[in-house]
C-alpha angles and dihedrals in degrees: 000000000000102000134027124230120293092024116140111239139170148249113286096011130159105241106170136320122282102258096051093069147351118252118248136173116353090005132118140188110229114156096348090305127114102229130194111242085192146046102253153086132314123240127187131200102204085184111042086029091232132144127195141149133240126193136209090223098025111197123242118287123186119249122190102273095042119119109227124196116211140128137266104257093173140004131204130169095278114016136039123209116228127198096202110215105185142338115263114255087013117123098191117083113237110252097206120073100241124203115194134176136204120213123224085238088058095040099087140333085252128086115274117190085179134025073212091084101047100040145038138187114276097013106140104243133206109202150165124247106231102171134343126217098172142317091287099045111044117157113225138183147207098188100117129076097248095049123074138085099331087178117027120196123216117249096212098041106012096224110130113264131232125232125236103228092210106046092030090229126125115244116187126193084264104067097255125137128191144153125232130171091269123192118224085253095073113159110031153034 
């Protein structure tokens, strides 16, 4: 053990090995070590062997209901990877890196044969948190009016495209013309 219950210690910080204790809130395993994810102080559970760190100011952390921005890092037929960034109306940054995905069946109300069609990589995206299995498998949608693409990227030139207002579809300077599952926010943040 390298620190005693209530030390400060630092991000990233090696707090003990992995079989002294389990890792609990604002902890992490990297190389056999229990690390903090977080500028705090240690607490330690002697009964239950846990360790875990509280802060005075604690960073944002998603909850099933909150609406997340972040950006497509992947797409496949039927689901689209997501990096989240930050939670919407949430001035704090989030510390953990989340990883979210959206289902073909929470994208839109319409019939999608391919997630192909609604998202690309790199398009900034507003969702929903549905559920949430761990920072690296958060279930996301799109389902609702607000959420979508809110900046689409071009896939010939990569400069972010601009929406007709009348047809829905995204035209860039470079000619060329696309559709994505776009929010009612399009355009900003």
């Amino acid at each position: 053990m390298y620190h005693k219950n209530n030390d400060l210690v630092l991000l990233g910080e090696v707090l003990c090995t992995y079989e002294e204790y389990i890792p609990s809130s604002w902890t992490y395993v990297e190389d056999g070590n229990i690390k903090a994810s977080i500028t705090g102080r240690i607490k330690i559970d002697d009964d239950e062997k846990t360790i875990s760190i509280s802060s005075i100011n604690p960073p944002s952390s998603l909850k099933v209901g909150d609406y997340v921005i972040g950006h497509i890092t992947e797409v496949k037929q039927n689901k689209a990877l997501v990096t989240i960034k930050m939670i919407k109306d949430n001035p704090r940054e989030i510390v953990t890196g989340y990883k979210g995905f959206i289902h073909i069946s929470k994208t839109n109300e319409d019939f999608v044969s391919s997630l192909h069609e609604l998202f690309k990589i790199g398009d900034i995206v507003e969702a929903k948190v549905v559920n949430i299995y761990g920072s690296e498998y958060i279930d996301l949608s799109t389902s609702e009016e607000e959420t979508g693409v809110i900046k689409a990227m071009c896939v010939n030139c990569r400069k972010f495209m601009k929406m007709d207002e009348k047809t829905h579809k995204l035209i860039c300077e470079c000619g060329k013309i696309d559709s994505r599952n776009i929010s009612s926010n399009y355009g900003g943040i």
